[in-house]
N, C-alpha and C positions, 0 to 999 in steps of 0.2 A: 497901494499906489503902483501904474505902470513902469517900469525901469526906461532910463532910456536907451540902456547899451545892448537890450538881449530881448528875448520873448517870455519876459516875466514879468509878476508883481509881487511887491514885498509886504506880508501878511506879521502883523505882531505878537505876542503873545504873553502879556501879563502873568507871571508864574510866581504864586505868593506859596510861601508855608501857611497855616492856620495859626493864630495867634495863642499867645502861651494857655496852657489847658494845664488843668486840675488832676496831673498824673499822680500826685505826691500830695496827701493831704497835711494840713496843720503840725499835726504829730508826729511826722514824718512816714505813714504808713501809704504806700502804693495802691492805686487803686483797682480794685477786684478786676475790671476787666475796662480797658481803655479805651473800649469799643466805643463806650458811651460817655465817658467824661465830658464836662462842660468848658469852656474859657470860665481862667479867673478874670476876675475883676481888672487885673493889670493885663491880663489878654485883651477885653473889651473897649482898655482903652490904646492899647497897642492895634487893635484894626481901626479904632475911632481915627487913630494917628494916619493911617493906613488911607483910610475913606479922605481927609483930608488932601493927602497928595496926589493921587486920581481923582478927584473932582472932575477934572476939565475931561478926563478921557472916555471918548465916546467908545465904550464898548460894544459889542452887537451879537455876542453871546457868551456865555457865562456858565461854567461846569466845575464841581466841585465832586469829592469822593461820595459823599451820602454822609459819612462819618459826620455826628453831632458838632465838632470841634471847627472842620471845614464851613458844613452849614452856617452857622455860627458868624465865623470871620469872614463868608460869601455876602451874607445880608447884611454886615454893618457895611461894607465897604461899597457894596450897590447903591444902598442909599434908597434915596427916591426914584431910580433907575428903574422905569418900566421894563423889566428883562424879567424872562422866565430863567431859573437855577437849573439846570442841568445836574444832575447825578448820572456817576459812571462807579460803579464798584470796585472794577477791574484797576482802579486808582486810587484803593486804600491802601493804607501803610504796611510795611513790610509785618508779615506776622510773628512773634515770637512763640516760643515753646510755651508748655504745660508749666505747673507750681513748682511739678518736679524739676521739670529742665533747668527753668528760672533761678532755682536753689543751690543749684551747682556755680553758678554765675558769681565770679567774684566782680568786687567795685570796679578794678581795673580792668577787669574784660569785658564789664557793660561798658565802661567809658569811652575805651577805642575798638570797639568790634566792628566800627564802622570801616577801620582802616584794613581789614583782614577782608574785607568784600572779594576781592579778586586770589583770595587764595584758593585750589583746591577743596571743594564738597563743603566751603565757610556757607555756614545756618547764622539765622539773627537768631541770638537768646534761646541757640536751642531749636528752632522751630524751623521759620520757610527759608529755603536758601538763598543766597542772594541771585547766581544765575538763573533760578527761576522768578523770582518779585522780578528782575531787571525786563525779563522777556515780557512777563506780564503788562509788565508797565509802560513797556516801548510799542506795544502791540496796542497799546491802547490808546496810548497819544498820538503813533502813526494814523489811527484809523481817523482820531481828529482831525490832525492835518490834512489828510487827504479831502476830509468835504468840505466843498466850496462854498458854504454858506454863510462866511463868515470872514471878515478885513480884519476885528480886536479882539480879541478873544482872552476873557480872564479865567484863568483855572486857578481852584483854589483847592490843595494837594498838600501832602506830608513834606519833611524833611527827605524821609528815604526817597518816596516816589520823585522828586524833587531832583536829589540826586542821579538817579537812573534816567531821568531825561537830561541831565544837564550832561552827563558821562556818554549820553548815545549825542547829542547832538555838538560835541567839541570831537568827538572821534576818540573820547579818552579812557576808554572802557571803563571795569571795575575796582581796577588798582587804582584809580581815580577816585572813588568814590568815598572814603574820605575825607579827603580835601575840599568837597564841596561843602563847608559848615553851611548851615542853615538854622539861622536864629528864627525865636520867635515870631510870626507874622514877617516875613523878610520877602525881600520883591526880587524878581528873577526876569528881564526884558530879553525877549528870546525875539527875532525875525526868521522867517521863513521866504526864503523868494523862490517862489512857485512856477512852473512852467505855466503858461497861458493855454497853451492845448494837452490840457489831462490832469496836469494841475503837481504835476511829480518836484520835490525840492528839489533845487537847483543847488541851494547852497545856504547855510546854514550863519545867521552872527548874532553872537554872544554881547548884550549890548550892557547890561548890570548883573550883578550877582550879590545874594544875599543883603540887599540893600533894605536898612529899615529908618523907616519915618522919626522914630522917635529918637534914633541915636546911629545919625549917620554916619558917624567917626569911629564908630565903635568904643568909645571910650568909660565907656562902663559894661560891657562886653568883653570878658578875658578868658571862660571857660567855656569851654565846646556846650553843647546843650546837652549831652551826656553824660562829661564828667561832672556837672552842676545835678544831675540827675543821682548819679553814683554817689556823689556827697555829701549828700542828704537822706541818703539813704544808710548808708557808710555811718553816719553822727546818730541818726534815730537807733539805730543798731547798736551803736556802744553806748549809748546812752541808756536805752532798756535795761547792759549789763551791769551798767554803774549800782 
């Protein structure tokens, strides 16, 4: 839509997580490589939840990481949506280290390593660091917004990448990042008001965060998505040494 105060229009932007995935199997073992994981069952029907609340919204293009998980929670929520899927790589999730790296990793430093993003030389699990996943990420999403071929636009991205856009676009860098939890399939309503000649943001508003269909109150929602991760991981562990 045209503004009426200035020489802009204000562009939307649907900013989902991918709905819960198969990182941690039954027995409590991790999976080899997260690259490919699929949604569980209660992911398929957390984007079903998903697909339900967007109905009415006319999107007019639609990009997701590539990653199986995104795919995934992109097609339940298009629906019957005549939309081609967009993939961008440069918008998978932060990468972690090797076995080895990962091995040194206690429960409590997988659970908040998110909060340490804006420390000095901080790596995810050992592996990419965060100032470069952030640069990665914001270079990718800027390049989105910049073309004008598009008023609704759904991306459907990680928890980290998630964060590195929601941190560049509040102005709250990476000591920020953290705080932006990102549950399960959770929705993020981002505007853009764009200059009309060249198309440069004007200015930035934050309209939801982390908002999810099935449990809007959050009230069965009390652990971060990591330390729910760590602690089940953490129980498989001492339960092998029992």
């Amino acid at each position: 839509m045209k503004l009426p105060f200035d020489q802009t229009r204000r562009r939307r932007i649907y900013l989902l997580r991918h709905a819960e995935a198969a990182y941690i199997s039954a027995d409590g073992k991790r999976a080899e490589d997260s690259r490919v994981v699929e949604l569980t069952d209660q992911g398929r029907r957390e984007a079903e939840d998903m697909a339900a609340l967007l109905k009415s919204v006319a999107f007019d293009r639609a990009i997701c990481s590539g990653l199986l998980r995104t795919v995934e929670t992109a097609n339940i929520v298009l629906g019957p949506r005549k939309l081609q899927l967009e993939t961008i790589p440069a918008l998978e999730e932060i990468r972690g280290g090797d076995a080895v790296a990962r091995a040194d990793i206690s429960p409590p430093d997988l659970a908040y390593m998110m909060f340490r993003a804006g420390q000095p030389n901080a790596r995810f699990a050992g592996g990419e660091a965060f100032i470069d996943f952030a640069r990665r990420v914001v270079g990718a999403f800027n390049t989105v917004v910049a073309e004008q071929n598009w008023e609704t636009l759904l991306m459907v991205c990680h928890g980290g990448v998630n964060r590195a856009i929601l941190t560049e676009v509040t102005g709250a860098g990476l000591r920020a990042f953290g705080a932006f939890e990102q549950d399960s399939c959770c929705l993020n309503v981002i505007d853009a008001d764009c200059c009309l000649d060249g198309g440069a943001v004007e200015r930035w508003i934050l309209r939801a965060v982390n908002a999810t269909a099935n449990d809007p109150i959050k009230d069965t929602r009390r652990l971060l998505t990591l330390e729910g991760m760590a602690k089940r991981l953490a129980d498989a562990s001492a339960a092998e040494k029992q």
